[in-house]
MOPAC internal coordinates of N, CA, C and O (Angstrom, degrees):
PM7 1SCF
backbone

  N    0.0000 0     0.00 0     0.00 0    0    0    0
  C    1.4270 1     0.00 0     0.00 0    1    0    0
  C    1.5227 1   111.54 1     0.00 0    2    1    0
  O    1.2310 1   119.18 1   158.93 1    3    2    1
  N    1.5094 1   119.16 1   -21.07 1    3    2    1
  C    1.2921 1   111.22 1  -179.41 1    5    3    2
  C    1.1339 1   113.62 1   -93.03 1    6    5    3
  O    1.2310 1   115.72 1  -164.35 1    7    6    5
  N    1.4842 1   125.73 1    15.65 1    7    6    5
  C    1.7703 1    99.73 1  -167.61 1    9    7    6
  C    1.6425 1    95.47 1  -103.97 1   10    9    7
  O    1.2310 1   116.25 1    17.32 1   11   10    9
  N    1.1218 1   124.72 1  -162.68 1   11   10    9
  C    1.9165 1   129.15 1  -150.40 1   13   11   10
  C    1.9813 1    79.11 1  -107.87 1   14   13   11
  O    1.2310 1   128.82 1   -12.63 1   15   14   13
  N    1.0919 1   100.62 1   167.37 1   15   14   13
  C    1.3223 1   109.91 1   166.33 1   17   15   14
  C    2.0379 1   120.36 1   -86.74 1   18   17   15
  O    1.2310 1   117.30 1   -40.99 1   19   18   17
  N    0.8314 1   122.74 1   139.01 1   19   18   17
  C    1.4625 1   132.67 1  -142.70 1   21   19   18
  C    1.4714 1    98.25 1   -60.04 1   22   21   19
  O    1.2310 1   120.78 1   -29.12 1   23   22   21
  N    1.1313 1   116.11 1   150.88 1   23   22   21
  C    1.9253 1   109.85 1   178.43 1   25   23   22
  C    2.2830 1    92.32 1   -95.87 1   26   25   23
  O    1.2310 1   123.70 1   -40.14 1   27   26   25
  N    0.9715 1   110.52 1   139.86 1   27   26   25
  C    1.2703 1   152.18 1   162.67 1   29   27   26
  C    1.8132 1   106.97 1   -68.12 1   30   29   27
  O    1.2310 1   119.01 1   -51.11 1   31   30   29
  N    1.5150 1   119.49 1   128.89 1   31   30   29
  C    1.5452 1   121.52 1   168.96 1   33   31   30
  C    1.7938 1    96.36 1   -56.19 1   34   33   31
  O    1.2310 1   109.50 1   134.32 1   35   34   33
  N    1.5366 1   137.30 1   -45.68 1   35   34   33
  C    1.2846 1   106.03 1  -162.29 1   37   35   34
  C    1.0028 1   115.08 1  -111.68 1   38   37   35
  O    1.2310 1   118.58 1  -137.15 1   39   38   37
  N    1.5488 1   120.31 1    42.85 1   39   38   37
  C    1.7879 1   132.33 1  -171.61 1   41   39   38
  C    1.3015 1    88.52 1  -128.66 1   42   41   39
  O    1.2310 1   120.67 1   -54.96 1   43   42   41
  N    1.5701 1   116.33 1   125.04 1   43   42   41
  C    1.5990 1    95.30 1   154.13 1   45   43   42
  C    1.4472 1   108.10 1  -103.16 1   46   45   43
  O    1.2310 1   127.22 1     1.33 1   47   46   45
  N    1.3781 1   103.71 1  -178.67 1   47   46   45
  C    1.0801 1   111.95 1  -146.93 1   49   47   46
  C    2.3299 1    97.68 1   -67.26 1   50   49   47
  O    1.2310 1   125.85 1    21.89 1   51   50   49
  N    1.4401 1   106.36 1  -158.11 1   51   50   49
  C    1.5606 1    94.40 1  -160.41 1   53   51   50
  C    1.8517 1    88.80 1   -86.79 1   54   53   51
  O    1.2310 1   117.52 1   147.45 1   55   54   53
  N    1.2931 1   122.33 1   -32.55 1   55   54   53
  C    1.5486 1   130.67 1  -176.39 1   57   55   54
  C    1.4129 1    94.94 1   -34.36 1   58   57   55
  O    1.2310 1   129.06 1    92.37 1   59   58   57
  N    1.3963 1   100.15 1   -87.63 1   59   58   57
  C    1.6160 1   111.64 1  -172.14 1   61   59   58
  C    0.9993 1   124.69 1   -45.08 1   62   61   59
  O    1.2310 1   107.95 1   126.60 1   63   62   61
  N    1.1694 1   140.10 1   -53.40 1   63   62   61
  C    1.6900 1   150.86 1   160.95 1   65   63   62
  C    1.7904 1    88.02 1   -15.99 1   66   65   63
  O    1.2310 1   121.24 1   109.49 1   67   66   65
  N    0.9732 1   115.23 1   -70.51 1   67   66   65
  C    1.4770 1   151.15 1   177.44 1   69   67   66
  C    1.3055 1    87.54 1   -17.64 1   70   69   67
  O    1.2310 1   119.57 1   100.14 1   71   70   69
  N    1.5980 1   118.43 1   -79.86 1   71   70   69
  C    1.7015 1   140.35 1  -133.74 1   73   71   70
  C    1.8639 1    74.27 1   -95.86 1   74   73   71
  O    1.2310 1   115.75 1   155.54 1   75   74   73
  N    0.9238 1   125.67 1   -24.46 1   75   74   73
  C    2.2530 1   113.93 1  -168.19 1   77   75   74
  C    1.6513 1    96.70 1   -75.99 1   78   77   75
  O    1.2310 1   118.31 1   140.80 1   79   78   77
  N    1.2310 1   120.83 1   -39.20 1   79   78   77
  C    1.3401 1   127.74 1  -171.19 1   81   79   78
  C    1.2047 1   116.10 1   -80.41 1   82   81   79
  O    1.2310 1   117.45 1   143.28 1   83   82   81
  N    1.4648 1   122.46 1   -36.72 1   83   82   81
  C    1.6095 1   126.11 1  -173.48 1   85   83   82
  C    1.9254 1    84.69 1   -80.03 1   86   85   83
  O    1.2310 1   111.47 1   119.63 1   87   86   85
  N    1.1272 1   133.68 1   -60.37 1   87   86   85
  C    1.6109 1   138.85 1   178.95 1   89   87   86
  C    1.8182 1    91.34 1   -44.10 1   90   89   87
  O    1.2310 1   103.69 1   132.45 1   91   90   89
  N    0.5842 1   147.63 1   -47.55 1   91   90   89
  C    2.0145 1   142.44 1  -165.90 1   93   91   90
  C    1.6242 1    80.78 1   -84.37 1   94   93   91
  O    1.2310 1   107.36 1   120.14 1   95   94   93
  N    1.2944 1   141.17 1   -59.86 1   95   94   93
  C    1.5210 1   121.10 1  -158.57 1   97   95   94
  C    1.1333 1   116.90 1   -61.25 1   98   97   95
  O    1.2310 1   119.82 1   131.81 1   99   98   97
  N    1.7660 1   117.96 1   -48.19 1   99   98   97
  C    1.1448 1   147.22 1   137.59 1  101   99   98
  C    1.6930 1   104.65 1   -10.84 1  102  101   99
  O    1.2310 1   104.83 1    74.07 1  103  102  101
  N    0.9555 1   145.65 1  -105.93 1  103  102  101
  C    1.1745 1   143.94 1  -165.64 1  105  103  102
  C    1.5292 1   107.25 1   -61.02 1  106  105  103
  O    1.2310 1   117.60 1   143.26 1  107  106  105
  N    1.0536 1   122.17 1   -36.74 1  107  106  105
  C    2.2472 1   124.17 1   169.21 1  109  107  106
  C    1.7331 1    99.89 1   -50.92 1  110  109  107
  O    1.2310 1   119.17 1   125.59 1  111  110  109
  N    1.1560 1   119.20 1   -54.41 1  111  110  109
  C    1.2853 1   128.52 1   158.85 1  113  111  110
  C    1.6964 1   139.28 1    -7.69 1  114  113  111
  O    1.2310 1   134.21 1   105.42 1  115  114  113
  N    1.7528 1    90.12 1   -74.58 1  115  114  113
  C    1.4890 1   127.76 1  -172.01 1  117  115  114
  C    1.7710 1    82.60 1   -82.66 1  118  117  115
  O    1.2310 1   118.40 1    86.89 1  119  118  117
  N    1.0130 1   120.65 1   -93.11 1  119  118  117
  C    2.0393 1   121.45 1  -179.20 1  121  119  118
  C    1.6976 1    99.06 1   -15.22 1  122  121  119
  O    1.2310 1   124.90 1   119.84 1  123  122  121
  N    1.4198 1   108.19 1   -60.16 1  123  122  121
  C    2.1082 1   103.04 1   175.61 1  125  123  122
  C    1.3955 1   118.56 1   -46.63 1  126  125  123
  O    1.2310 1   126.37 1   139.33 1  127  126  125
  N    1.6986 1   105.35 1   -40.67 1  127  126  125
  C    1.4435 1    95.84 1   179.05 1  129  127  126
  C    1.6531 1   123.50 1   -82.64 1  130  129  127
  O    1.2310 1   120.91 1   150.79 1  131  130  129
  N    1.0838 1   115.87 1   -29.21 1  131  130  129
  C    1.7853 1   131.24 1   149.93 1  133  131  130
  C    1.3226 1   103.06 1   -18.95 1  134  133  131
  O    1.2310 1   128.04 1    95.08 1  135  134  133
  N    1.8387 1   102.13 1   -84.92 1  135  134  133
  C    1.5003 1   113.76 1   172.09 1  137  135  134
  C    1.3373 1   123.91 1    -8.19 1  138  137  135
  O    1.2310 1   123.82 1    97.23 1  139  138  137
  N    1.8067 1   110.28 1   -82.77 1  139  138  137
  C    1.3517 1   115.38 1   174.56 1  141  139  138
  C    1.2818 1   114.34 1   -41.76 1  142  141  139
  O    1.2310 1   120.54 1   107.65 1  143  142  141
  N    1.3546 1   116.56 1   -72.35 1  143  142  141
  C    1.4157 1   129.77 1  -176.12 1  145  143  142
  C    1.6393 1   116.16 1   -13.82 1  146  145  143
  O    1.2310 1   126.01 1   124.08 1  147  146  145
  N    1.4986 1   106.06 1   -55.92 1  147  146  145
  C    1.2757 1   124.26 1   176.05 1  149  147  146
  C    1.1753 1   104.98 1   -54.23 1  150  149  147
  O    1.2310 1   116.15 1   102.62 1  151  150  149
  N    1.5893 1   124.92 1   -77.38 1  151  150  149
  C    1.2866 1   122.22 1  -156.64 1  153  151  150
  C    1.6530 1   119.08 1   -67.89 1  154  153  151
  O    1.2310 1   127.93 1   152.69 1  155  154  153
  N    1.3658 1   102.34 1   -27.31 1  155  154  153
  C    1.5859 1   112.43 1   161.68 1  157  155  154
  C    1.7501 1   123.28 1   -57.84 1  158  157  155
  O    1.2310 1   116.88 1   166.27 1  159  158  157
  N    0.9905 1   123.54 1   -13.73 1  159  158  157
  C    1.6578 1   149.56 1  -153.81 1  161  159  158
  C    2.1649 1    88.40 1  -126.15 1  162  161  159
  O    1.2310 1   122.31 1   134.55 1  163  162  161
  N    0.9757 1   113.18 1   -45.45 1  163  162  161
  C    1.0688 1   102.80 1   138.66 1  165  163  162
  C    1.5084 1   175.48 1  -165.26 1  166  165  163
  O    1.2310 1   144.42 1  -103.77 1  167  166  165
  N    0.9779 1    70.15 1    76.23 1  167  166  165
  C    2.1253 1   111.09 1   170.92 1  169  167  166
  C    1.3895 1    90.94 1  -100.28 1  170  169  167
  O    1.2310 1   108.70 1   121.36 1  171  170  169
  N    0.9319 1   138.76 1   -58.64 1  171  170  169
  C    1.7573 1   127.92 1   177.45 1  173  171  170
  C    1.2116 1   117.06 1   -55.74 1  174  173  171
  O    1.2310 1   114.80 1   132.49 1  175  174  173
  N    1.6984 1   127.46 1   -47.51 1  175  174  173
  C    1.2938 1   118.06 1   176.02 1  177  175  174
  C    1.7538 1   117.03 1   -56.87 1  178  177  175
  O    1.2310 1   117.40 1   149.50 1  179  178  177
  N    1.7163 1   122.54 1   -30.50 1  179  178  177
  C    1.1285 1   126.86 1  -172.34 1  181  179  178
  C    1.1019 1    99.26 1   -79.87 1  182  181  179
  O    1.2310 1   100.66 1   166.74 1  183  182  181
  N    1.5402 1   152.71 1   -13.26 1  183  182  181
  C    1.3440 1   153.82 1  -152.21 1  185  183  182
  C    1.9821 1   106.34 1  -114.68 1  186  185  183
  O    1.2310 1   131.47 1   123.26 1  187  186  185
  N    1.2834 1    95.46 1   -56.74 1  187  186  185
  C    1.4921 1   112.24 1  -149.55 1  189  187  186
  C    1.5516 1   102.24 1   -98.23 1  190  189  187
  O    1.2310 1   116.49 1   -85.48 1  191  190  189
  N    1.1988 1   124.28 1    94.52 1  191  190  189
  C    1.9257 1   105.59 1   167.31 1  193  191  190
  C    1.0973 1   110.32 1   -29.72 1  194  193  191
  O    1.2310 1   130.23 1   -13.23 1  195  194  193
  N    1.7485 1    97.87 1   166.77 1  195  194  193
  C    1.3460 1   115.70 1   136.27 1  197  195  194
  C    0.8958 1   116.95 1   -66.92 1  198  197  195
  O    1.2310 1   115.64 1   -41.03 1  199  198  197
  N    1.7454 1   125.87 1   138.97 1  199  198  197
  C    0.9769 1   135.33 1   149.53 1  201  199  198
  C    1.2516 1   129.01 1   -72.57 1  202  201  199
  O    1.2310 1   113.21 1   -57.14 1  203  202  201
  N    1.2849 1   130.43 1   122.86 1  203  202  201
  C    1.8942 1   124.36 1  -163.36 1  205  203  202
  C    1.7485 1   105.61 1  -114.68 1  206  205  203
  O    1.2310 1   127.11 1  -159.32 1  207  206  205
  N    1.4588 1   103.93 1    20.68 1  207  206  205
  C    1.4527 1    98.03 1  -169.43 1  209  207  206
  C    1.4139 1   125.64 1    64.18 1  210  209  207
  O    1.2310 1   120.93 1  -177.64 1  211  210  209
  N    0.7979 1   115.83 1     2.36 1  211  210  209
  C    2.2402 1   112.02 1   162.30 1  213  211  210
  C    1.7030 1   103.30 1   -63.90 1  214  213  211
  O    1.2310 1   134.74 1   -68.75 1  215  214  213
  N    1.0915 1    89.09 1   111.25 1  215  214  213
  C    1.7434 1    97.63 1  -177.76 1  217  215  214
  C    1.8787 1    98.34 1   -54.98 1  218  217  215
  O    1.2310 1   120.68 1   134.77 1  219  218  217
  N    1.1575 1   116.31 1   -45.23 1  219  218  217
  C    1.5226 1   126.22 1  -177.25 1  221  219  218
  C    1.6750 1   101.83 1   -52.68 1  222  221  219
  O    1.2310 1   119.09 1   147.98 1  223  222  221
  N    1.6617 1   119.35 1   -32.02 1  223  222  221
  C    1.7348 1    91.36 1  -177.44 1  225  223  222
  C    2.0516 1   102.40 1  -116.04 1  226  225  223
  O    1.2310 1   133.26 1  -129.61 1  227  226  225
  N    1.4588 1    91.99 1    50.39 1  227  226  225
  C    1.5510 1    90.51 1   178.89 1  229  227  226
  C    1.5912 1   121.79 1   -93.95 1  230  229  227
  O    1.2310 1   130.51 1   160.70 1  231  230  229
  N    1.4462 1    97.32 1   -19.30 1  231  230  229
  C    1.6309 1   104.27 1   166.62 1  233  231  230
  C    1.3919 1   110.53 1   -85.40 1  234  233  231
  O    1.2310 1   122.25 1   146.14 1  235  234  233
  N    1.3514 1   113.30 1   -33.86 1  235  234  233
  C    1.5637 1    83.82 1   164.96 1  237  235  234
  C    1.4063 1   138.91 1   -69.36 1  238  237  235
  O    1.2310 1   122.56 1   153.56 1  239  238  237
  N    1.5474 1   112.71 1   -26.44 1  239  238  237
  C    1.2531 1   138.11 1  -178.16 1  241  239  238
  C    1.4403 1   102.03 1   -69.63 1  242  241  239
  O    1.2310 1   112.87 1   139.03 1  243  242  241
  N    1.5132 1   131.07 1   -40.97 1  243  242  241
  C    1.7368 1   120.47 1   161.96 1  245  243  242
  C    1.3479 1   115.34 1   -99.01 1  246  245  243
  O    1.2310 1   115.87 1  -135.33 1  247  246  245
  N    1.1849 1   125.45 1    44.67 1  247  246  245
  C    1.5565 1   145.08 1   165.77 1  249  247  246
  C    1.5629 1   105.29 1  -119.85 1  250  249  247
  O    1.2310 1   116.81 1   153.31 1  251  250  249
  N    1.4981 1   123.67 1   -26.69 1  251  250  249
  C    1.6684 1   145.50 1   179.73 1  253  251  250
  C    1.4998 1    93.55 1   -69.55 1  254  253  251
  O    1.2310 1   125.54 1   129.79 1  255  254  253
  N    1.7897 1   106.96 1   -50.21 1  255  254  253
  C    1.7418 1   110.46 1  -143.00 1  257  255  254
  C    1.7474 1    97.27 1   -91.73 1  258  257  255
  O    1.2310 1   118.72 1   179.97 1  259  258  257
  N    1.0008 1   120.05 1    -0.03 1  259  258  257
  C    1.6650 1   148.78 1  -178.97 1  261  259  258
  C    0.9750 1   105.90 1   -73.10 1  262  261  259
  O    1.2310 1   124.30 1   103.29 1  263  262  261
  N    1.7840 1   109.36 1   -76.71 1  263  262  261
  C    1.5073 1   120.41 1   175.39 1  265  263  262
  C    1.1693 1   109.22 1   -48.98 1  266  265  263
  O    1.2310 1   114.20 1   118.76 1  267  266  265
  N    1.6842 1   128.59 1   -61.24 1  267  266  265
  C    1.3607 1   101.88 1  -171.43 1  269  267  266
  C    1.1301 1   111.00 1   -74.67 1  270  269  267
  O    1.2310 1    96.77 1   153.54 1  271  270  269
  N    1.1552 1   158.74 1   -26.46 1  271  270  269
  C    1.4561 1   133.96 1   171.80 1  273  271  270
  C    1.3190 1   121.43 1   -51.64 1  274  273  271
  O    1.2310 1   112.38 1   138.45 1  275  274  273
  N    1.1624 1   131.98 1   -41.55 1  275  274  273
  C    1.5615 1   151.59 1   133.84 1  277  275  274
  C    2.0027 1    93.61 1   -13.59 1  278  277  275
  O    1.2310 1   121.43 1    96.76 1  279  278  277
  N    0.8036 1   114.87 1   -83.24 1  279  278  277
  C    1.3073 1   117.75 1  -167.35 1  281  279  278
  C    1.6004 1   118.53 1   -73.63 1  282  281  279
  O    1.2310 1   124.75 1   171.69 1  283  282  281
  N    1.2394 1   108.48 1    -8.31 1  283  282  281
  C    1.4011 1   120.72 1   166.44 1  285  283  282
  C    1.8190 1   112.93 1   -83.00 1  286  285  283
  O    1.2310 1   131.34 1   154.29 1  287  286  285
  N    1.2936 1    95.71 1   -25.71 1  287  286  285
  C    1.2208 1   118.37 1  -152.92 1  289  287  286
  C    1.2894 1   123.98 1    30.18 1  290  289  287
  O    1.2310 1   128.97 1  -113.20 1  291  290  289
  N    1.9143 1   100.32 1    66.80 1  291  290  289
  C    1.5522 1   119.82 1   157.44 1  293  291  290
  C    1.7923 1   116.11 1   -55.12 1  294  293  291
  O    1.2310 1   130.52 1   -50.04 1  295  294  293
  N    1.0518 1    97.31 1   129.96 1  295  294  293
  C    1.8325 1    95.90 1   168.35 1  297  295  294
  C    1.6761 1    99.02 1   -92.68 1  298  297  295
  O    1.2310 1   134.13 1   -16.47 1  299  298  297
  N    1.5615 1    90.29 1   163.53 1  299  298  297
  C    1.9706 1    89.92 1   168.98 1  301  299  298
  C    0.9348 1   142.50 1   -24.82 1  302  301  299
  O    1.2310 1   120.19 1   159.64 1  303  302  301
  N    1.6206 1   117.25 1   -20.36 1  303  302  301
  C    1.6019 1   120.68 1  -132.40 1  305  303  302
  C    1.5915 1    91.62 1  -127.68 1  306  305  303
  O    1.2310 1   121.29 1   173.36 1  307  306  305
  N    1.7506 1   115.15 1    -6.64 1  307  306  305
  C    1.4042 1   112.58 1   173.35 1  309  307  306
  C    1.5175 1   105.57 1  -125.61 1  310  309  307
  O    1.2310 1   121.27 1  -161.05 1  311  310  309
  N    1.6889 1   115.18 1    18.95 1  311  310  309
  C    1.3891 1    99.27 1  -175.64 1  313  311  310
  C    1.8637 1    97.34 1  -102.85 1  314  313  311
  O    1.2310 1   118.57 1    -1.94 1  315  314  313
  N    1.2760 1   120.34 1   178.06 1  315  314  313
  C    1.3520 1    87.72 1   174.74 1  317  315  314
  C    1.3322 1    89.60 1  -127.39 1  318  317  315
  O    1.2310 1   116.25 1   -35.42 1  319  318  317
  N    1.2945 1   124.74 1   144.58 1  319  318  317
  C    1.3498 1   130.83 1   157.57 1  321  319  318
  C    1.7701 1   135.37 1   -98.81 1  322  321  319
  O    1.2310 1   121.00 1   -20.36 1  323  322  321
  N    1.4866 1   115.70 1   159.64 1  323  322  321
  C    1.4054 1    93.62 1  -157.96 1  325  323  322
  C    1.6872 1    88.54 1  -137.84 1  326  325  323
  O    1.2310 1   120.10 1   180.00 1  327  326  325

């Protein structure tokens, strides 16, 4: 009566089942953060010029990168400053 019930060739055992599912969240995860990544990359390109280096359009160009953070609603701690 005490021993476990027998493991089966196409069951693995309860560990692994375990370790297959945390590995699938694990990677569902990493693909979510891709996701964002992308669409954040572009939402900035539709928002923010290029910048071409003309010192003359650089306030507008971090007055652009403002708004979208504003509209991203980045806090401090994800905008980067230079």
């Amino acid at each position: 009566m005490g021993q476990p019930p027998p493991q089966h060739a196409n069951h693995p055992p309860p560990g692994a089942a375990a370790d297959q599912v945390e590995g699938v969240f694990r990677e569902l995860a990493e693909q979510m953060r891709n996701v964002v990544t992308t669409l954040s990359a572009q939402g900035v390109s539709q928002i923010v010029p290029n910048f071409n280096g003309d010192p003359k359009m650089f306030r507008e160009w971090a007055n652009a990168l403002d708004k979208y953070a504003q509209l991203a609603k980045l806090d401090d701690n994800n905008r980067k400053h230079g």
